[in-house]
TIVOPA-774178 format. One line per field, with one value per residue (C-alpha): x, y, z; residue number from 1. Coordinates in nm, 3 decimals, decimal comma, padded with zeros to 5 digits. Layout:
<atoms>
east	c(X;...) $
north	c(Y;...) $
up	c(Z;...) $
k	c(NUM;...) $
</atoms>
This chain:
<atoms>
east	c(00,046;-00,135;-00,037;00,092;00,000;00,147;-00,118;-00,074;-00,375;-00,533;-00,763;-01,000;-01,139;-01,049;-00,736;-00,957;-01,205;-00,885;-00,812;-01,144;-01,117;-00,780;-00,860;-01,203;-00,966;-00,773;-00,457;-00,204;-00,248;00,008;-00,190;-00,027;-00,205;-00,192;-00,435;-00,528;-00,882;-00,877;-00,690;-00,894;-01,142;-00,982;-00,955;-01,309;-01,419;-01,171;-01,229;-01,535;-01,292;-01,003;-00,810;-00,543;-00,218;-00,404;-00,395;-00,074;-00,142;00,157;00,112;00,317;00,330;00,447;00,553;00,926;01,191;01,297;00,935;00,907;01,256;01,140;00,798;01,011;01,151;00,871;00,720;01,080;01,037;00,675;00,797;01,065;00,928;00,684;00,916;00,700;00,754;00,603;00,362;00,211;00,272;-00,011;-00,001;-00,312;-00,203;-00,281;-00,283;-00,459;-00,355;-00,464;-00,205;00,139;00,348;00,629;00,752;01,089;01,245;01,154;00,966;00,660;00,354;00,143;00,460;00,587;00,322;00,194;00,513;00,833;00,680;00,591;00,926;01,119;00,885;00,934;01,301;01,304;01,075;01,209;01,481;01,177;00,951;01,112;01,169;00,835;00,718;00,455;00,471;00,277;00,326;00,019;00,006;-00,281;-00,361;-00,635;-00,809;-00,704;-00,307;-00,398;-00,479;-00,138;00,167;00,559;00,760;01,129;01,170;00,889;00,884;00,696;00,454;00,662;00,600;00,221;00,123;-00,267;-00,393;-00,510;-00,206;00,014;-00,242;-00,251;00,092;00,152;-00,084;00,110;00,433;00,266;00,193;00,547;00,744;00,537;00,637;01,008;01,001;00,817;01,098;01,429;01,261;01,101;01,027;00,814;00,450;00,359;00,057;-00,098;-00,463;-00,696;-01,059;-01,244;-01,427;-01,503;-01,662;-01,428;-01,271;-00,952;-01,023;-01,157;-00,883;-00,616;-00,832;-01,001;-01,355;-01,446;-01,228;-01,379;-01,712;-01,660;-01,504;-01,778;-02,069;-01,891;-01,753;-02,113;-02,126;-01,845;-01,890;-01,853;-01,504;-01,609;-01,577;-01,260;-01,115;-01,230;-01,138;-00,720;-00,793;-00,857;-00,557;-00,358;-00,466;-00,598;-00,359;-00,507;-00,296;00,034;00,221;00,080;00,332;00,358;-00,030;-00,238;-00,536;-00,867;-01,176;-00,994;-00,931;-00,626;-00,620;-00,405;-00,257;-00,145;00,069;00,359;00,405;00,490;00,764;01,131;01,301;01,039;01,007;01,416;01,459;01,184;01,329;01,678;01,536;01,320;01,645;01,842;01,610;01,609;01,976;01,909;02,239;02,102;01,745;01,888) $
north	c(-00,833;-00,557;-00,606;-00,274;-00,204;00,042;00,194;00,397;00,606;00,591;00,885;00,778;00,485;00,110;00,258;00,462;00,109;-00,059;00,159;00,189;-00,211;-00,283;-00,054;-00,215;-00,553;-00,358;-00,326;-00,033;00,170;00,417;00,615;00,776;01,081;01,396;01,586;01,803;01,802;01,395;01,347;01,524;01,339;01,002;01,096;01,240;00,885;00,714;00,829;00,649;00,336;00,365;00,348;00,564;00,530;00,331;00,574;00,735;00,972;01,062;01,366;01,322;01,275;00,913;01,096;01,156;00,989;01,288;01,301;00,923;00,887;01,167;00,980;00,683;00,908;00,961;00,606;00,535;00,774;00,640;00,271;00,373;00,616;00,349;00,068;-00,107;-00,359;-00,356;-00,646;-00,530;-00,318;-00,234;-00,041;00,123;00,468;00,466;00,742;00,768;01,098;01,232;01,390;01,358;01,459;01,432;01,439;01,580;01,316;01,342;01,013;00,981;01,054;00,754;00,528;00,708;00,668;00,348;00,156;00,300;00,407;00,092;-00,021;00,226;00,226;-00,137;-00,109;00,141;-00,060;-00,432;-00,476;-00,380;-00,570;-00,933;-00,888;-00,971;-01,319;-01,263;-01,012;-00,952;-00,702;-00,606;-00,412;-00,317;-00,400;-00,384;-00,614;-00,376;-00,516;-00,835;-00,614;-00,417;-00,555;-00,448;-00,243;-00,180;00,086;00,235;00,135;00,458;00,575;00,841;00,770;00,769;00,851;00,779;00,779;00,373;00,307;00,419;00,322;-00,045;-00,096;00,042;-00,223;-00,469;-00,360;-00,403;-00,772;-00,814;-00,654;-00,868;-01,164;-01,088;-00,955;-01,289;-01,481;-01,282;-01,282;-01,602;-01,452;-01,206;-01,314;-01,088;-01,045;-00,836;-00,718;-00,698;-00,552;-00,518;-00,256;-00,081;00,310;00,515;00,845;00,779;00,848;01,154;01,348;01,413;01,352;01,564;01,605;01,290;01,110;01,188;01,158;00,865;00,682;00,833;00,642;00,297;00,285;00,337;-00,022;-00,100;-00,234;-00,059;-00,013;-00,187;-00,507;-00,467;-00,387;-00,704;-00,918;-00,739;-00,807;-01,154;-01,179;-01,040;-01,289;-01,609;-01,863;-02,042;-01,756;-01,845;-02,063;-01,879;-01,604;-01,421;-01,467;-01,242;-01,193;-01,090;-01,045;-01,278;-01,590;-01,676;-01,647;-01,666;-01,350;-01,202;-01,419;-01,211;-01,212;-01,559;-01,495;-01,482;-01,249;-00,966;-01,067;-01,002;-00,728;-00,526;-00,533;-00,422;-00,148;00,012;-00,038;00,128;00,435;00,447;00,403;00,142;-00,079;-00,328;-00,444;-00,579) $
up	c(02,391;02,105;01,792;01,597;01,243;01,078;00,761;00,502;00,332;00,639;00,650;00,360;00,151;00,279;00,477;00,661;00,722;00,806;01,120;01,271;01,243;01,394;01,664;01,729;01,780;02,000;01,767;01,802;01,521;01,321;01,038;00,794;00,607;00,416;00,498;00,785;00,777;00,769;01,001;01,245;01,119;01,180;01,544;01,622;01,440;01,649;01,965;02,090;02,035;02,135;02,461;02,524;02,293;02,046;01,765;01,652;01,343;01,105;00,852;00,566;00,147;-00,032;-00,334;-00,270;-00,099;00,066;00,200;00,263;00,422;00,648;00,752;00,861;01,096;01,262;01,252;01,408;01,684;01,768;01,768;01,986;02,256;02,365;02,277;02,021;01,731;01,445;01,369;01,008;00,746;00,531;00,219;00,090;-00,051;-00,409;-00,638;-01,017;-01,229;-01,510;-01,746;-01,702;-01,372;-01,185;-00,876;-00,698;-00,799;-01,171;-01,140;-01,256;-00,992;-01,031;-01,041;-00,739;-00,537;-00,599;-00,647;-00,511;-00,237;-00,150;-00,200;00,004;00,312;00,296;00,289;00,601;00,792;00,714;01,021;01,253;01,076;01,092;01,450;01,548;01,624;01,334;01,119;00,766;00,472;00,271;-00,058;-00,171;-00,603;-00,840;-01,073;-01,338;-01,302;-01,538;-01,842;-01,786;-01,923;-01,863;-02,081;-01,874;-02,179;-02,072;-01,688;-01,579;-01,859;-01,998;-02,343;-02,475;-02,099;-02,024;-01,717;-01,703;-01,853;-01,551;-01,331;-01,397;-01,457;-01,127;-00,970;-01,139;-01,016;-00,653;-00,750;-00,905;-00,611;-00,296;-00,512;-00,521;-00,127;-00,056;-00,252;-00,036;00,306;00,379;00,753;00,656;00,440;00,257;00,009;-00,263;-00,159;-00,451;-00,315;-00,594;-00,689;-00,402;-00,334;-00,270;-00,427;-00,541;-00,891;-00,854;-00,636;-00,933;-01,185;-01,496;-01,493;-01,697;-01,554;-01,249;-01,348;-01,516;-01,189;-00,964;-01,157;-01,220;-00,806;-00,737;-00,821;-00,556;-00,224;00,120;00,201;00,558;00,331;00,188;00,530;00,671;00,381;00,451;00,868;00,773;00,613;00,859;01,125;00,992;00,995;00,648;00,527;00,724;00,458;00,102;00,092;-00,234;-00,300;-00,471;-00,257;-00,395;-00,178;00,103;-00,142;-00,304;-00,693;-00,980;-01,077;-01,414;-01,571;-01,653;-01,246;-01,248;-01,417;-01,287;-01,507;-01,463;-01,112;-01,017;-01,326;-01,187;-00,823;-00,954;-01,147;-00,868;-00,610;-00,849;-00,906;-00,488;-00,444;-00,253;-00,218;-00,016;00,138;00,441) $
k	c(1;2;3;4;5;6;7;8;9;10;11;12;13;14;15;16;17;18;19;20;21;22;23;24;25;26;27;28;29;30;31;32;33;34;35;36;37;38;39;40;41;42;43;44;45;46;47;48;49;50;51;52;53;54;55;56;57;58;59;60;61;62;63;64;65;66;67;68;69;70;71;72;73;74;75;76;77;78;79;80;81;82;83;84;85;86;87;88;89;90;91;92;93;94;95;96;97;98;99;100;101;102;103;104;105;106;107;108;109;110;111;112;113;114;115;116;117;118;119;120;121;122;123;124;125;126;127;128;129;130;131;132;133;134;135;136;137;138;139;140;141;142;143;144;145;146;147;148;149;150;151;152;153;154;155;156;157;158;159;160;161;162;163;164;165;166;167;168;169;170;171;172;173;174;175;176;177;178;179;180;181;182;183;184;185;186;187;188;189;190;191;192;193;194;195;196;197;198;199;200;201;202;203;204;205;206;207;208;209;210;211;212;213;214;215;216;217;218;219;220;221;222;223;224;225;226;227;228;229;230;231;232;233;234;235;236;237;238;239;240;241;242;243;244;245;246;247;248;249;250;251;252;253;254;255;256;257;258;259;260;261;262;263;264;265;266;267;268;269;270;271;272;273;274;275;276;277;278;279;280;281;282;283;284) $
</atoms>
Protein backbone atom coordinates (compact mmCIF):
# COMPACT_ATOMS: atom_id res chain seq x y z
CA UNK A 1 0.00 0.00 0.00
CA UNK A 2 1.55 4.00 -0.80
CA UNK A 3 2.46 5.65 1.93
CA UNK A 4 0.94 9.41 2.26
CA UNK A 5 3.00 12.27 3.45
CA UNK A 6 1.57 15.17 4.14
CA UNK A 7 4.45 18.46 3.60
CA UNK A 8 4.44 21.69 4.42
CA UNK A 9 6.67 24.45 2.51
CA UNK A 10 6.54 22.36 -0.25
CA UNK A 11 7.01 24.58 -3.22
CA UNK A 12 10.65 25.73 -2.45
CA UNK A 13 13.95 24.91 -0.63
CA UNK A 14 14.27 21.22 1.03
CA UNK A 15 10.28 20.96 1.08
CA UNK A 16 10.27 21.36 -2.42
CA UNK A 17 13.43 18.35 -2.59
CA UNK A 18 11.27 16.46 -0.25
CA UNK A 19 8.32 16.02 -2.74
CA UNK A 20 10.07 15.35 -5.88
CA UNK A 21 11.69 12.50 -3.57
CA UNK A 22 8.69 10.89 -1.98
CA UNK A 23 7.08 10.86 -5.24
CA UNK A 24 10.12 9.31 -6.99
CA UNK A 25 9.49 6.36 -4.12
CA UNK A 26 6.14 6.35 -5.18
CA UNK A 27 4.62 8.04 -1.96
CA UNK A 28 1.26 9.95 -2.03
CA UNK A 29 2.03 13.34 -1.63
CA UNK A 30 -0.09 16.45 -0.05
CA UNK A 31 1.92 19.85 -0.59
CA UNK A 32 1.10 22.63 1.10
CA UNK A 33 2.04 26.20 -0.42
CA UNK A 34 1.48 29.83 -0.77
CA UNK A 35 2.17 30.79 -3.72
CA UNK A 36 0.64 30.57 -7.10
CA UNK A 37 3.42 30.70 -9.28
CA UNK A 38 5.15 27.68 -7.19
CA UNK A 39 2.84 25.75 -7.16
CA UNK A 40 2.53 25.55 -10.77
CA UNK A 41 5.83 25.03 -10.67
CA UNK A 42 5.75 22.05 -8.35
CA UNK A 43 3.45 20.37 -10.81
CA UNK A 44 5.21 21.04 -14.23
CA UNK A 45 8.43 19.57 -12.08
CA UNK A 46 6.27 16.85 -10.91
CA UNK A 47 4.76 15.66 -13.73
CA UNK A 48 7.32 13.56 -15.52
CA UNK A 49 7.04 11.49 -12.11
CA UNK A 50 4.20 10.99 -11.03
CA UNK A 51 1.26 8.68 -11.67
CA UNK A 52 -2.02 9.83 -11.44
CA UNK A 53 -3.33 11.00 -7.84
CA UNK A 54 0.12 11.16 -6.54
CA UNK A 55 0.31 14.84 -6.02
CA UNK A 56 -2.34 16.71 -4.11
CA UNK A 57 -1.39 20.54 -3.88
CA UNK A 58 -3.00 22.70 -1.02
CA UNK A 59 -2.77 26.67 -1.30
CA UNK A 60 -2.85 28.16 1.92
CA UNK A 61 -0.80 30.54 4.74
CA UNK A 62 0.67 28.95 8.33
CA UNK A 63 0.47 32.28 9.91
CA UNK A 64 -2.98 32.22 11.58
CA UNK A 65 -5.12 29.77 13.06
CA UNK A 66 -7.98 30.93 11.25
CA UNK A 67 -5.85 30.24 8.10
CA UNK A 68 -4.31 26.98 9.43
CA UNK A 69 -7.60 25.57 10.86
CA UNK A 70 -8.95 26.24 7.39
CA UNK A 71 -5.98 24.24 5.54
CA UNK A 72 -6.87 21.23 7.70
CA UNK A 73 -10.00 21.35 6.06
CA UNK A 74 -8.83 20.73 3.05
CA UNK A 75 -6.09 18.16 3.92
CA UNK A 76 -9.30 16.50 5.61
CA UNK A 77 -11.28 16.52 2.50
CA UNK A 78 -8.28 15.05 0.38
CA UNK A 79 -7.65 12.23 2.98
CA UNK A 80 -11.18 11.50 2.87
CA UNK A 81 -12.41 11.61 -0.82
CA UNK A 82 -9.88 8.94 -1.68
CA UNK A 83 -10.07 7.34 1.70
CA UNK A 84 -6.46 7.74 2.73
CA UNK A 85 -4.46 7.72 6.06
CA UNK A 86 -1.97 9.65 6.80
CA UNK A 87 1.49 8.01 7.17
CA UNK A 88 3.84 11.30 7.79
CA UNK A 89 3.68 14.60 8.70
CA UNK A 90 6.51 16.71 7.77
CA UNK A 91 7.06 20.21 8.75
CA UNK A 92 9.37 22.37 6.74
CA UNK A 93 7.70 25.87 6.56
CA UNK A 94 9.98 28.22 8.21
CA UNK A 95 9.88 31.81 8.20
CA UNK A 96 12.89 34.53 9.22
CA UNK A 97 11.65 38.38 9.51
CA UNK A 98 13.23 41.26 9.83
CA UNK A 99 11.64 43.93 12.09
CA UNK A 100 8.90 43.31 14.15
CA UNK A 101 5.32 41.86 13.00
CA UNK A 102 2.39 40.37 13.80
CA UNK A 103 -0.03 38.37 12.69
CA UNK A 104 -4.08 38.18 13.05
CA UNK A 105 -3.69 36.81 15.95
CA UNK A 106 -1.36 39.47 17.47
CA UNK A 107 1.36 36.82 17.73
CA UNK A 108 4.41 37.41 16.65
CA UNK A 109 5.25 36.32 12.78
CA UNK A 110 8.34 34.36 13.18
CA UNK A 111 6.90 32.64 16.35
CA UNK A 112 3.74 31.98 14.46
CA UNK A 113 5.03 30.43 11.78
CA UNK A 114 7.68 28.45 12.93
CA UNK A 115 6.25 27.23 16.18
CA UNK A 116 2.52 27.35 16.68
CA UNK A 117 1.98 26.40 13.54
CA UNK A 118 3.61 23.48 14.03
CA UNK A 119 1.73 22.86 16.99
CA UNK A 120 -1.77 23.35 15.77
CA UNK A 121 -1.39 21.40 12.45
CA UNK A 122 -0.14 18.74 14.66
CA UNK A 123 -3.07 18.91 16.87
CA UNK A 124 -5.62 18.75 13.79
CA UNK A 125 -3.86 16.04 12.20
CA UNK A 126 -2.95 13.71 15.36
CA UNK A 127 -6.30 11.30 15.46
CA UNK A 128 -5.42 10.58 11.69
CA UNK A 129 -2.04 10.36 12.25
CA UNK A 130 -1.81 7.47 14.98
CA UNK A 131 -4.10 5.46 12.97
CA UNK A 132 -1.61 4.27 10.70
CA UNK A 133 0.43 1.17 11.23
CA UNK A 134 3.58 3.56 11.02
CA UNK A 135 3.37 6.86 11.16
CA UNK A 136 6.26 9.67 11.75
CA UNK A 137 6.18 13.47 12.58
CA UNK A 138 9.08 15.59 11.37
CA UNK A 139 9.88 19.21 12.28
CA UNK A 140 12.22 20.74 10.67
CA UNK A 141 15.20 22.96 13.16
CA UNK A 142 18.36 24.71 12.77
CA UNK A 143 21.77 24.53 14.20
CA UNK A 144 21.17 28.05 15.27
CA UNK A 145 18.53 26.64 18.25
CA UNK A 146 21.69 25.80 20.67
CA UNK A 147 22.78 29.48 20.87
CA UNK A 148 19.03 30.52 21.71
CA UNK A 149 17.90 30.30 25.14
CA UNK A 150 14.12 30.61 26.72
CA UNK A 151 12.70 33.54 28.27
CA UNK A 152 8.60 32.57 29.05
CA UNK A 153 8.57 36.56 29.82
CA UNK A 154 9.61 37.06 26.67
CA UNK A 155 8.29 33.79 24.84
CA UNK A 156 7.87 35.57 21.40
CA UNK A 157 10.54 38.34 20.97
CA UNK A 158 8.43 41.22 21.79
CA UNK A 159 10.82 42.95 23.81
CA UNK A 160 14.38 43.91 22.21
CA UNK A 161 13.04 42.09 18.94
CA UNK A 162 16.03 41.15 16.39
CA UNK A 163 15.58 39.17 13.76
CA UNK A 164 18.16 36.04 14.95
CA UNK A 165 16.78 36.44 18.10
CA UNK A 166 13.19 35.26 17.13
CA UNK A 167 14.57 33.16 14.68
CA UNK A 168 16.52 30.81 16.84
CA UNK A 169 14.35 30.74 19.61
CA UNK A 170 11.77 29.60 17.34
CA UNK A 171 14.00 26.63 16.22
CA UNK A 172 14.34 25.83 19.67
CA UNK A 173 10.79 25.76 20.44
CA UNK A 174 10.59 23.11 17.43
CA UNK A 175 13.17 20.97 19.38
CA UNK A 176 11.33 21.59 22.74
CA UNK A 177 7.75 20.82 21.44
CA UNK A 178 8.81 17.19 19.31
CA UNK A 179 10.31 16.34 22.70
CA UNK A 180 7.14 16.88 24.71
CA UNK A 181 4.80 15.32 21.66
CA UNK A 182 7.33 12.37 21.74
CA UNK A 183 6.88 12.13 25.62
CA UNK A 184 2.45 12.13 25.44
CA UNK A 185 2.18 9.94 22.34
CA UNK A 186 4.45 7.08 22.48
CA UNK A 187 2.64 5.79 19.04
CA UNK A 188 3.69 8.34 17.05
CA UNK A 189 7.98 9.02 16.59
CA UNK A 190 8.57 11.95 15.98
CA UNK A 191 11.88 13.98 15.34
CA UNK A 192 13.45 17.37 14.95
CA UNK A 193 15.29 17.68 11.44
CA UNK A 194 18.37 19.80 11.61
CA UNK A 195 19.93 20.10 7.79
CA UNK A 196 22.52 22.24 8.13
CA UNK A 197 23.25 24.88 6.23
CA UNK A 198 21.76 24.35 3.17
CA UNK A 199 21.01 26.90 -0.17
CA UNK A 200 18.02 27.97 -0.09
CA UNK A 201 16.12 31.45 0.20
CA UNK A 202 14.45 31.61 3.22
CA UNK A 203 16.34 34.45 4.52
CA UNK A 204 15.90 36.56 1.93
CA UNK A 205 11.93 36.52 1.40
CA UNK A 206 10.96 38.89 4.53
CA UNK A 207 14.06 40.13 4.97
CA UNK A 208 15.91 43.81 4.72
CA UNK A 209 18.47 44.20 2.26
CA UNK A 210 21.46 43.16 4.47
CA UNK A 211 19.88 40.81 5.89
CA UNK A 212 19.31 39.45 2.73
CA UNK A 213 22.48 39.95 1.36
CA UNK A 214 24.10 38.83 4.15
CA UNK A 215 22.15 35.27 4.09
CA UNK A 216 22.60 35.00 0.27
CA UNK A 217 26.56 34.90 0.53
CA UNK A 218 26.95 32.66 3.74
CA UNK A 219 24.01 29.82 2.20
CA UNK A 220 26.26 29.85 -0.74
CA UNK A 221 28.29 27.69 1.46
CA UNK A 222 25.22 25.30 2.04
CA UNK A 223 24.59 22.12 0.43
CA UNK A 224 21.96 21.18 -2.25
CA UNK A 225 18.68 20.91 -0.76
CA UNK A 226 18.58 17.29 -2.70
CA UNK A 227 20.76 16.35 0.45
CA UNK A 228 18.79 17.51 3.10
CA UNK A 229 15.73 15.83 1.58
CA UNK A 230 17.33 12.55 1.58
CA UNK A 231 18.88 12.81 4.96
CA UNK A 232 14.54 13.59 6.29
CA UNK A 233 13.47 10.37 3.68
CA UNK A 234 15.89 8.39 5.56
CA UNK A 235 14.41 9.17 8.53
CA UNK A 236 11.13 8.57 7.62
CA UNK A 237 11.80 4.96 6.59
CA UNK A 238 14.80 3.45 8.14
CA UNK A 239 14.02 1.45 10.89
CA UNK A 240 17.56 2.40 12.91
CA UNK A 241 15.25 5.30 13.55
CA UNK A 242 12.16 3.26 14.90
CA UNK A 243 12.88 3.30 18.75
CA UNK A 244 14.83 7.06 19.07
CA UNK A 245 11.75 9.14 19.35
CA UNK A 246 12.28 12.65 20.56
CA UNK A 247 15.79 12.83 18.74
CA UNK A 248 17.24 15.70 17.33
CA UNK A 249 18.35 14.75 13.93
CA UNK A 250 21.11 16.52 12.15
CA UNK A 251 22.31 15.51 8.69
CA UNK A 252 20.58 11.87 9.31
CA UNK A 253 22.58 11.10 12.71
CA UNK A 254 21.32 11.43 16.03
CA UNK A 255 22.97 14.19 18.25
CA UNK A 256 22.71 15.87 21.42
CA UNK A 257 20.66 18.86 21.36
CA UNK A 258 20.72 22.15 23.34
CA UNK A 259 20.72 21.49 26.70
CA UNK A 260 17.96 23.52 27.99
CA UNK A 261 15.72 20.84 25.86
CA UNK A 262 16.55 18.21 28.12
CA UNK A 263 14.93 19.73 30.55
CA UNK A 264 11.43 18.88 32.02
CA UNK A 265 10.14 22.04 33.25
CA UNK A 266 10.75 23.96 29.93
CA UNK A 267 9.80 20.91 28.13
CA UNK A 268 5.92 20.68 29.83
CA UNK A 269 5.84 24.76 30.58
CA UNK A 270 6.46 25.44 27.02
CA UNK A 271 3.68 22.97 25.79
CA UNK A 272 1.11 24.59 28.22
CA UNK A 273 1.94 27.95 27.12
CA UNK A 274 1.63 27.39 23.30
CA UNK A 275 -1.88 25.24 24.05
CA UNK A 276 -3.00 28.00 25.90
CA UNK A 277 -2.25 30.76 23.26
CA UNK A 278 -4.24 28.11 20.70
CA UNK A 279 -7.10 27.40 22.97
CA UNK A 280 -6.35 24.19 22.70
CA UNK A 281 -8.12 22.21 25.67
CA UNK A 282 -6.94 19.05 24.84
CA UNK A 283 -4.39 17.25 22.24
CA UNK A 284 -6.32 14.21 22.00
Amino acid sequence: MQKIAIVTGATSGIGRQLVLKLIEQNMIVIALGRSDEKIENLKIDTEALITDNALYVIKGDLNNIKSIEEIEKRISFVLDEHQYQIDYLIHVAGRVTSGYHVNKDQHEMTFAVNHLAVVLLTHLLIKRIRKSEKSRILVVSSQSHYRANINFNNLESKKFYSILRSYKRSKLYNVLFVKALASRFEDVPVYAIDPGLVRTKIGTKNTSKLASFVWNWRSKKGIDPMVAATHMYDVLTQERFDNISGSYIRHGQPVSSNPITYDKENIDKLWDVSLEMLDIKKYF
